[in-house]
MITI-312496 format. One record per atom (N, C-alpha, C, O): chain; x, z negated, y; residue number from 0. Coordinates in steps of 0.001 Angstrom, whole numbers, plus 500000, padded with zeros to 6 digits. Layout:
! MITI-312496
<A,<X,Z,Y>,NUM>,
...
***
This chain:
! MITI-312496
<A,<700881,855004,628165>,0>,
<A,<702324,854931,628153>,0>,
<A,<702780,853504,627914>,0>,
<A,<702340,852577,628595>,0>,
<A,<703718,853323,626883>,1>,
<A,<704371,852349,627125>,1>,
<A,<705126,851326,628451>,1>,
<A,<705811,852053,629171>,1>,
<A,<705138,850435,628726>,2>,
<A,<705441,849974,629857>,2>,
<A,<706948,849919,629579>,2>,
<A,<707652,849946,630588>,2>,
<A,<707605,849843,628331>,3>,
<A,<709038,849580,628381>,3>,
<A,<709626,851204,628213>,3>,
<A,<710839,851413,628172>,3>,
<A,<709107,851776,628167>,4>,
<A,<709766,853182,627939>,4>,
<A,<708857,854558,628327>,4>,
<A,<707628,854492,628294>,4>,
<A,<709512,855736,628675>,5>,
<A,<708776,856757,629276>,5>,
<A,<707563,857502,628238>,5>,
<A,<706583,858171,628565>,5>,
<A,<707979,857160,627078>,6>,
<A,<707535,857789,625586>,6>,
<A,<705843,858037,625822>,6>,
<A,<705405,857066,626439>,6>,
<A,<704758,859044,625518>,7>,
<A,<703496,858429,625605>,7>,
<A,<703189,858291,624065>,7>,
<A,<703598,858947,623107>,7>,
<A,<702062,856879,624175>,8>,
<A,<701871,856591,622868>,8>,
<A,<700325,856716,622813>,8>,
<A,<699617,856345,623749>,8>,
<A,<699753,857352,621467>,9>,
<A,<698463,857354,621725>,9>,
<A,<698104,856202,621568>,9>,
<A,<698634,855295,620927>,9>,
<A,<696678,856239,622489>,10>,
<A,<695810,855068,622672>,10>,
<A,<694848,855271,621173>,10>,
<A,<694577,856269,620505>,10>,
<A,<694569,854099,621059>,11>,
<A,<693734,854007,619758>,11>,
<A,<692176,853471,620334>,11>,
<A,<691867,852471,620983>,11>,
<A,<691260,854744,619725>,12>,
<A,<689797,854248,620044>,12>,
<A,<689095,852648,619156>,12>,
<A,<690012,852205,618466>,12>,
<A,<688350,852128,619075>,13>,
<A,<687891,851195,618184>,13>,
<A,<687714,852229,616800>,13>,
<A,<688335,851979,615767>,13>,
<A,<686961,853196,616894>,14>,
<A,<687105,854143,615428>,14>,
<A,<688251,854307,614535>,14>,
<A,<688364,854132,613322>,14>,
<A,<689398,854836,615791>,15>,
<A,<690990,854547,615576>,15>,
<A,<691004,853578,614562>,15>,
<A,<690836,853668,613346>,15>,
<A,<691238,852637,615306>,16>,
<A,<691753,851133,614932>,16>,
<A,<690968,851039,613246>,16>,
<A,<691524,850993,612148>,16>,
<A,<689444,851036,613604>,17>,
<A,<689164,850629,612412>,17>,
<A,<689548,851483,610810>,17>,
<A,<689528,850953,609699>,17>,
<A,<689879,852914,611130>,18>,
<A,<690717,853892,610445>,18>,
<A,<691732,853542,610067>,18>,
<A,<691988,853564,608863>,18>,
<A,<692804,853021,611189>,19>,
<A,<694228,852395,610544>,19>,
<A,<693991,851096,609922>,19>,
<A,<694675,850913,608915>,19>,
<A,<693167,850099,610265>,20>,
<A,<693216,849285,609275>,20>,
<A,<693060,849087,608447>,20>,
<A,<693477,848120,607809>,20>,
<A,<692163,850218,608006>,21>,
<A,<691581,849678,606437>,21>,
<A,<692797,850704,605716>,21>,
<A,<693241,850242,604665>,21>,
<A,<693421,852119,606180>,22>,
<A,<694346,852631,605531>,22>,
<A,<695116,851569,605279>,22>,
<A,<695171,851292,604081>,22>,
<A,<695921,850665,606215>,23>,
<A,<696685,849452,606017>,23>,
<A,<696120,848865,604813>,23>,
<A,<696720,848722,603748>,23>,
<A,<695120,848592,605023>,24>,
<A,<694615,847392,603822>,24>,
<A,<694815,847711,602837>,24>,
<A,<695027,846864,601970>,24>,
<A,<694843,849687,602405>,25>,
<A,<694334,849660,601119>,25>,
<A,<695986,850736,600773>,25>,
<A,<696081,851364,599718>,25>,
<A,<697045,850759,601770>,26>,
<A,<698053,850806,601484>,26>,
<A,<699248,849593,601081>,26>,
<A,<700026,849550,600129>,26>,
<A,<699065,848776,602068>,27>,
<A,<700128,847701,602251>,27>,
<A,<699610,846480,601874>,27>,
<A,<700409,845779,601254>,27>,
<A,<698588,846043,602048>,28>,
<A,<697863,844908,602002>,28>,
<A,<696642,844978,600532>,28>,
<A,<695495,844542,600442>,28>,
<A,<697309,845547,599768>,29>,
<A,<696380,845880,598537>,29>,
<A,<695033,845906,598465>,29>,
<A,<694589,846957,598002>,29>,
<A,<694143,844989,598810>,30>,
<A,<692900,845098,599235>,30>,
<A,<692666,843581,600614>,30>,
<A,<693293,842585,600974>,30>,
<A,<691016,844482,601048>,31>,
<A,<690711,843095,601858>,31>,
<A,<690400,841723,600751>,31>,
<A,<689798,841508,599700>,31>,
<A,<691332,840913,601866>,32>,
<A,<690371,839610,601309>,32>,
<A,<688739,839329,601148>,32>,
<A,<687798,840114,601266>,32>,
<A,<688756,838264,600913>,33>,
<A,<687344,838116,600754>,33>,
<A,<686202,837737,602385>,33>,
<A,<686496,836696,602972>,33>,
<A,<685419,838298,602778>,34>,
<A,<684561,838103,603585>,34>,
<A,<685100,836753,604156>,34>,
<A,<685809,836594,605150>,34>,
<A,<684461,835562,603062>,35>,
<A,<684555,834283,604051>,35>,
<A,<686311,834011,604329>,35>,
<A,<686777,833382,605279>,35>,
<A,<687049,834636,603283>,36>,
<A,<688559,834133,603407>,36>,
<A,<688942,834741,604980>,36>,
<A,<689685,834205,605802>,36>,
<A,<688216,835983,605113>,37>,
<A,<688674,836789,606661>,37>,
<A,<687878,836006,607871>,37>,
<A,<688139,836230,609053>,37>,
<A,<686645,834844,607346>,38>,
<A,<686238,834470,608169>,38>,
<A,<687315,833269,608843>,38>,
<A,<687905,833140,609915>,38>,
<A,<687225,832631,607806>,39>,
<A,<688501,831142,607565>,39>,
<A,<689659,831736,608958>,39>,
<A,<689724,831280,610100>,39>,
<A,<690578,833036,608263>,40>,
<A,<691503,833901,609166>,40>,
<A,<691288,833686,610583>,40>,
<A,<691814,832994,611454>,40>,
<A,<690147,834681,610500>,41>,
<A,<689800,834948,612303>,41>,
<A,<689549,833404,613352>,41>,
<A,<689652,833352,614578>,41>,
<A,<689223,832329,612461>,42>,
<A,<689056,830984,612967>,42>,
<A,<690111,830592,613217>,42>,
<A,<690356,830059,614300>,42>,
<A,<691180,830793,612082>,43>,
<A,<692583,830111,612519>,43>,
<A,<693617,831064,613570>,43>,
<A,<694393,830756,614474>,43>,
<A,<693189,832400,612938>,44>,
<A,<693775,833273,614717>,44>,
<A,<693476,832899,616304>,44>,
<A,<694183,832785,617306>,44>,
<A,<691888,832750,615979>,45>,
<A,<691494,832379,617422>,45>,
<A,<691697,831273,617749>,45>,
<A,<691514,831255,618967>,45>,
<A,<692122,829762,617223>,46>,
<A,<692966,828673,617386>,46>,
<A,<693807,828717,617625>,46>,
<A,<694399,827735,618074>,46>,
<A,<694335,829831,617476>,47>,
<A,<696336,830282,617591>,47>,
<A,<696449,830496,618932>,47>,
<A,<697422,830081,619560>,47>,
<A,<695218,831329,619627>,48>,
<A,<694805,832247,621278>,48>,
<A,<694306,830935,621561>,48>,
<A,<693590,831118,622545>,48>,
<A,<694266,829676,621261>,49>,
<A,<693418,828733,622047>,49>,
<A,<695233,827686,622899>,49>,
<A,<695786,827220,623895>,49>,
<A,<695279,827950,621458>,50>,
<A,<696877,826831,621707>,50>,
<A,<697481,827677,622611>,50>,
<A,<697624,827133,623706>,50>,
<A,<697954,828988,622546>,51>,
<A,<698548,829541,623311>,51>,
<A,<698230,829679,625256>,51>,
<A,<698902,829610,626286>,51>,
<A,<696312,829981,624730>,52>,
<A,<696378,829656,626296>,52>,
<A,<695775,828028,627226>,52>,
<A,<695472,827938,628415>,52>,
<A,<695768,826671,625913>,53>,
<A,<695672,825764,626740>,53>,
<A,<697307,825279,627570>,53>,
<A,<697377,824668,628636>,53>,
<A,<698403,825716,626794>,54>,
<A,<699622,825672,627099>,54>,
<A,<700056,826909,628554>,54>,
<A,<700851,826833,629490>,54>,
<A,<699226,827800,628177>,55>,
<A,<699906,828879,629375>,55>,
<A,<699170,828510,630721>,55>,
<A,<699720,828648,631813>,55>,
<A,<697684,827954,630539>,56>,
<A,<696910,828195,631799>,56>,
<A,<695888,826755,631878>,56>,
<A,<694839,826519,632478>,56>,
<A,<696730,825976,630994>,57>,
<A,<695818,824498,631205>,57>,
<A,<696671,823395,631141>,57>,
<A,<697768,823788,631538>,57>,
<A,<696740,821783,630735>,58>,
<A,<697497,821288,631448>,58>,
<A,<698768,820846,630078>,58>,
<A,<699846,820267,630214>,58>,
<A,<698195,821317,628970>,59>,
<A,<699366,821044,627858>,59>,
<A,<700884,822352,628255>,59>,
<A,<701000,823421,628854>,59>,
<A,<701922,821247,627352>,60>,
<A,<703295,822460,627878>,60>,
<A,<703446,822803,626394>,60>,
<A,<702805,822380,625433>,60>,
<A,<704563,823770,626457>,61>,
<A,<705051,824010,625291>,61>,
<A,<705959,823291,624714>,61>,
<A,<706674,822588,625429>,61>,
<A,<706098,823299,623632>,62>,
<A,<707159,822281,622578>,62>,
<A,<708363,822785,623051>,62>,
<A,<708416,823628,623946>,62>,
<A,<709546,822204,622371>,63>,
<A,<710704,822830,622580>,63>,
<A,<711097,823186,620926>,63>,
<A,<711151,822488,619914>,63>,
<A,<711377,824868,621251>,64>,
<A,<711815,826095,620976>,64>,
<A,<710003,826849,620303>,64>,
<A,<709835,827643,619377>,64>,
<A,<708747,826073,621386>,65>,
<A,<707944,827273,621071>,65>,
<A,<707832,828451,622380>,65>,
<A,<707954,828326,623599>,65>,
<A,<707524,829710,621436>,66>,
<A,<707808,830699,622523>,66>,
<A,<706728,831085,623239>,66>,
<A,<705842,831547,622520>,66>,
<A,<706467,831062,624447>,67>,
<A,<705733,831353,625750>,67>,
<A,<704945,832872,625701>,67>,
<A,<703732,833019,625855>,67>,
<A,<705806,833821,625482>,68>,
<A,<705108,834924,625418>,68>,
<A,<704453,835534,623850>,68>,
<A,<704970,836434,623188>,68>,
<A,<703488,834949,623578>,69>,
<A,<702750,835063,622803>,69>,
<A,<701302,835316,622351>,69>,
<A,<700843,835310,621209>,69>,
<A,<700779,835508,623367>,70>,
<A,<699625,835416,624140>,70>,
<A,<698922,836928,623230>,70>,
<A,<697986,836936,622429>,70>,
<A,<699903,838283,623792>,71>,
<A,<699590,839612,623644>,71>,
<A,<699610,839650,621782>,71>,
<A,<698790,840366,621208>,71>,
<A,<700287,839088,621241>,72>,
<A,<700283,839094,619167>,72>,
<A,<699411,838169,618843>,72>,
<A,<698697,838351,617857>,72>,
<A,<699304,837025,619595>,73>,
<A,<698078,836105,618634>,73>,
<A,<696289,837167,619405>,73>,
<A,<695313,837458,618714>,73>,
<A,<696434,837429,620679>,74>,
<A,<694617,838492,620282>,74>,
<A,<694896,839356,619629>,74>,
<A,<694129,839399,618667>,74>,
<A,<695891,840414,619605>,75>,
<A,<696190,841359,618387>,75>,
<A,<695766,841121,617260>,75>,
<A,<694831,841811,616851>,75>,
<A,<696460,839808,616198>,76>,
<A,<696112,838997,615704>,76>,
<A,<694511,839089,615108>,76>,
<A,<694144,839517,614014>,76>,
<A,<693650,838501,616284>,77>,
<A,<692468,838354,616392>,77>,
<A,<691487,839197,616282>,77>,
<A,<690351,838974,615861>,77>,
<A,<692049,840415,616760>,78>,
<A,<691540,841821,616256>,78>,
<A,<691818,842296,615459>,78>,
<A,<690950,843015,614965>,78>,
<A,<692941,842262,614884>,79>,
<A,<693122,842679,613398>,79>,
<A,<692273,842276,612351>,79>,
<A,<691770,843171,611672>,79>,
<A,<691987,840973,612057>,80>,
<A,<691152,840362,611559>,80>,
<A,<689569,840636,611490>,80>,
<A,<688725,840726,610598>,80>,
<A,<689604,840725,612914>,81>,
<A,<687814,841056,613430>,81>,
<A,<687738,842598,613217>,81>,
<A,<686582,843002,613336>,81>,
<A,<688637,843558,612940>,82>,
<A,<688430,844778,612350>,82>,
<A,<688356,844789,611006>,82>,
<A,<687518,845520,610477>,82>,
<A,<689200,843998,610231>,83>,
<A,<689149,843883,608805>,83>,
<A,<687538,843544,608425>,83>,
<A,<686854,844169,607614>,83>,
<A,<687158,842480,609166>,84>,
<A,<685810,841815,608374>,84>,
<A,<684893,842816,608864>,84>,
<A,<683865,842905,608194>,84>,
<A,<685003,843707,609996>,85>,
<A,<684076,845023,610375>,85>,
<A,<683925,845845,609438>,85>,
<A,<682799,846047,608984>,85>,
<A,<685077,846519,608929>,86>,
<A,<685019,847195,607882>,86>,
<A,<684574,847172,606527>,86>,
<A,<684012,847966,605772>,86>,
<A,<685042,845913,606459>,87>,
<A,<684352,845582,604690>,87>,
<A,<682870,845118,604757>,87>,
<A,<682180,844705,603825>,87>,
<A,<682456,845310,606354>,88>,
<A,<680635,844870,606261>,88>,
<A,<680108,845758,606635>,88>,
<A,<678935,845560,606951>,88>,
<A,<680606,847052,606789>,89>,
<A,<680620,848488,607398>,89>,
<A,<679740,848309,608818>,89>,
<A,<678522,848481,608809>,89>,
<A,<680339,848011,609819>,90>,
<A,<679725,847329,611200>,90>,
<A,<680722,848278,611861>,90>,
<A,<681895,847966,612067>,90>,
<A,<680137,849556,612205>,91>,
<A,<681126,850276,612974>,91>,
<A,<681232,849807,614624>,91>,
<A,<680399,850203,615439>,91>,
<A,<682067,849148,614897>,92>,
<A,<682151,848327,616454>,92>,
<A,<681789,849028,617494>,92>,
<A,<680969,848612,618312>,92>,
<A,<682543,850512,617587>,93>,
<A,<681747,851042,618692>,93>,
<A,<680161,851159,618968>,93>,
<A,<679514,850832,619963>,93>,
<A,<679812,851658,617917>,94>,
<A,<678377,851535,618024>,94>,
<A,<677788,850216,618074>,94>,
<A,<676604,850416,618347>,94>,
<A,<677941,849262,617982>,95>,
<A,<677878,847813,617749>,95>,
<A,<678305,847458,619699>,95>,
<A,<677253,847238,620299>,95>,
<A,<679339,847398,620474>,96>,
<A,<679794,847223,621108>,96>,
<A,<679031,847946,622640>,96>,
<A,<678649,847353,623649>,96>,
<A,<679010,849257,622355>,97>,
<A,<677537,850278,622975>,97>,
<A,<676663,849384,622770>,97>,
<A,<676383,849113,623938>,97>,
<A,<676079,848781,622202>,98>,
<A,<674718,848392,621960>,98>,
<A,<674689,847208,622612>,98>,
<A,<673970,846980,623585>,98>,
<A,<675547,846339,622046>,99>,
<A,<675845,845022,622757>,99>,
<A,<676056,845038,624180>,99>,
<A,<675521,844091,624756>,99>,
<A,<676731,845907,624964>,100>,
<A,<676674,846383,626614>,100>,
<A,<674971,846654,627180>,100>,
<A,<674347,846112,628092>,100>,
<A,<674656,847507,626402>,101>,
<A,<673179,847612,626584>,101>,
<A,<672705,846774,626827>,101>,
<A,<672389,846760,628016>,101>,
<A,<672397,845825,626224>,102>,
<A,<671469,844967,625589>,102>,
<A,<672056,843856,626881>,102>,
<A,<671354,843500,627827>,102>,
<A,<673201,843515,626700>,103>,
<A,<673518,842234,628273>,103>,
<A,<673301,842839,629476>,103>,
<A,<673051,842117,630441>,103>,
<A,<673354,844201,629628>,104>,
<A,<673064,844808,630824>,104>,
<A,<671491,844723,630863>,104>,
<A,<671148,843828,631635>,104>,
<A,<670854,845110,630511>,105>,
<A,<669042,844990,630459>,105>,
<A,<668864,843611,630723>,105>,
<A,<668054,843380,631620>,105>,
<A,<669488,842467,630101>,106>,
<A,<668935,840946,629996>,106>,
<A,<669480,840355,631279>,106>,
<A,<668908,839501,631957>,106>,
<A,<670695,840929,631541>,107>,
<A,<671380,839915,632660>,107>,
<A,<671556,841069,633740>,107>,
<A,<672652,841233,634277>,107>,
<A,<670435,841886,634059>,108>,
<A,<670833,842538,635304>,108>,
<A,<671031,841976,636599>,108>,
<A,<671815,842409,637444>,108>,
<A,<670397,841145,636694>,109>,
<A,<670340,840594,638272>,109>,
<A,<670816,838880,637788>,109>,
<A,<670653,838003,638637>,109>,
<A,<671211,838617,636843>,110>,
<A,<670979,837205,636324>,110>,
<A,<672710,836516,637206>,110>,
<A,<672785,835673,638099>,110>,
<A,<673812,837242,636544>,111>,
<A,<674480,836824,637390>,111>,
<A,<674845,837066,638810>,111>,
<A,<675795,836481,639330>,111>,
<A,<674139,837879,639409>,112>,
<A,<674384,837949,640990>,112>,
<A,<673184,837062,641153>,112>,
<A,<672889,837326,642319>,112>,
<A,<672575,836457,640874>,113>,
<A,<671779,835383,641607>,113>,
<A,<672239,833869,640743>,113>,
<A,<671431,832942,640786>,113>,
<A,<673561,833684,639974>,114>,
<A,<673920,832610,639880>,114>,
<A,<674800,832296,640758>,114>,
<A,<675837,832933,640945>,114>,
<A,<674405,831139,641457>,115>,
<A,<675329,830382,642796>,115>,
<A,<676288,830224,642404>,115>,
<A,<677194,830706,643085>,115>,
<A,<676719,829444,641043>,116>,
<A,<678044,828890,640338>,116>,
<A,<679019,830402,640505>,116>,
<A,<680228,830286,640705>,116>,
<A,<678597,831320,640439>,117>,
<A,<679751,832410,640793>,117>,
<A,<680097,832877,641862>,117>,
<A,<680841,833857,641909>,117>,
<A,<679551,832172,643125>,118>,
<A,<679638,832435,643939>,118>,
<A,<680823,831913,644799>,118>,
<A,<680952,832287,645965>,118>,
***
């Protein structure tokens, strides 16, 4: 559900997502860019989520007339991107993402409950 209104909206799986984007791409956005050009992208998105949160939760402020709540469109942002370059390398994320859980769960089972620093 939306938080501003009673409406329910469907939730989108990673399959979802990667479905609407590439329809996007190959409706609105004529085609994907190029591999490294989406790489270039996702670098300067995730710089965008860096500025945003050394200003929200570290010791830089914001300019005057930049806007504060921005946080939730620049990772959007970031995923948009990181779905685009999924798709055009056919890297289906869920399965990718499953695997990747696996795989830190097996390596780091006991690794961080016996690091002190988290303690």
């Amino acid at each position: 559900m939306n938080s501003a209104s009673s409406t329910p909206e469907k939730r989108l799986t990673l399959d979802d997502a990667q479905l609407v984007i590439d329809q996007w791409i190959n409706s609105v956005g004529v085609r994907y860019f190029s591999e490294l050009t989406n790489l270039a992208q996702l670098i300067e998105e995730v710089g965008e989520v860096a500025r945003v949160m050394s200003r929200t939760f570290g010791d830089q402020s914001f300019k005057p007339g930049e806007s504060q709540d921005t946080l939730a469109d620049e990772l959007a942002d970031v995923l948009f991107v990181l779905l685009c370059i999924a798709n055009q390398t056919h890297v289906n994320l869920t399965d990718a993402l499953q695997k990747n859980i696996a795989k830190k769960t097996q390596r780091d089972a006991n690794r961080h409950q016996n690091n002190e620093k988290l303690r």
